[in-house]
N, C-alpha and C positions, 0 to 999 in steps of 0.2 A: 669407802662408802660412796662419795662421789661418784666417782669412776663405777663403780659396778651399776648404782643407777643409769648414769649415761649409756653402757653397755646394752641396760632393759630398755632403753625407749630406745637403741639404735637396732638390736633384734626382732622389737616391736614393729618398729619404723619400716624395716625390711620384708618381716614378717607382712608386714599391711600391703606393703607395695608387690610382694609376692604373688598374694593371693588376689589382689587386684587384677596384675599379670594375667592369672591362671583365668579368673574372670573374666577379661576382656576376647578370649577368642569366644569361649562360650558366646557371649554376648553379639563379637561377632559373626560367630555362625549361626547362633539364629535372625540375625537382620539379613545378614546375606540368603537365609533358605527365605524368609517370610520375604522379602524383594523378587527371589526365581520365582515364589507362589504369583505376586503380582504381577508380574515379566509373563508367565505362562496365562493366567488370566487375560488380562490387557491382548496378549493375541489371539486368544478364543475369541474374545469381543471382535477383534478386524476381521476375522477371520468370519465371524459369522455376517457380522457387517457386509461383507464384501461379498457373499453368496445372495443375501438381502436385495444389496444394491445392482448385481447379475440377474437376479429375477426379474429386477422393477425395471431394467432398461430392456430386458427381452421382451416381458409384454406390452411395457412403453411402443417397443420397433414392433411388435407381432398387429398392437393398434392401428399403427402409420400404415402397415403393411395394407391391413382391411379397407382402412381407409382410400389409400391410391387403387387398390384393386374395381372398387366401386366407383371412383372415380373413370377411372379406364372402363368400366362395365359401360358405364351409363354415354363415356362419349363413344364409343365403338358401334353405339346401336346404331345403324342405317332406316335412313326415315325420320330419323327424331329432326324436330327445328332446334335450331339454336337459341341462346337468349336472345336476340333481337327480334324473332318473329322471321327470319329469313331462312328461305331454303339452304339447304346445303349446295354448293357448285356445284355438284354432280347432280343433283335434281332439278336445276333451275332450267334446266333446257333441254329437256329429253328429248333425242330423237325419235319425230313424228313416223310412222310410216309413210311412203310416195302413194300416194293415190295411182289408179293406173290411168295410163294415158292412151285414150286409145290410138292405133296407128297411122291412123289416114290423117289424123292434124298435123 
């Protein structure tokens, strides 16, 4: 009688750990697919992230770009004074025409 009980909780015993067994890939395989779901997620996020952060640095440079352009517009113009109020070299000293001289001096 002994012995056949111990037999039912050793069947039992195996039986549980059996099905535990059988249990645990299940279990593993769905942590492992719900991790590739978050794995595939998380890179759609960088991924958009990172076309985001291409946009923002393009019209970032496409700004600077306007900027230095206007900058080069406004010093290119010929005639303009500079900030101190001084001609440009090239204006400061124009050559005069010679007046004519008549020939007998």
């Amino acid at each position: 009688e002994r012995l056949r009980k111990q037999e039912e909780r050793l069947a039992l015993s195996q039986n549980h750990t059996l099905d535990k067994q059988l249990a645990e890939p299940h279990c593993s395989f769905e942590d492992l697919n719900n991790e590739n779901k978050s794995a595939l997620q998380l890179e759609q996020q960088v991924k958009e992230l990172q076309e985001k952060l291409g946009e923002e640095c393009l019209e970032a440079a496409s700004q600077q770009n306007q900027q230095l352009e206007t900058q080069l517009s406004v010093m290119a113009l010929p005639g303009e004074r500079d900030g101190g109020g001084h001609l440009d070299s090239e204006e400061e000293e124009a050559p005069q025409p010679m007046p004519s001289i008549p020939e007998d001096l």
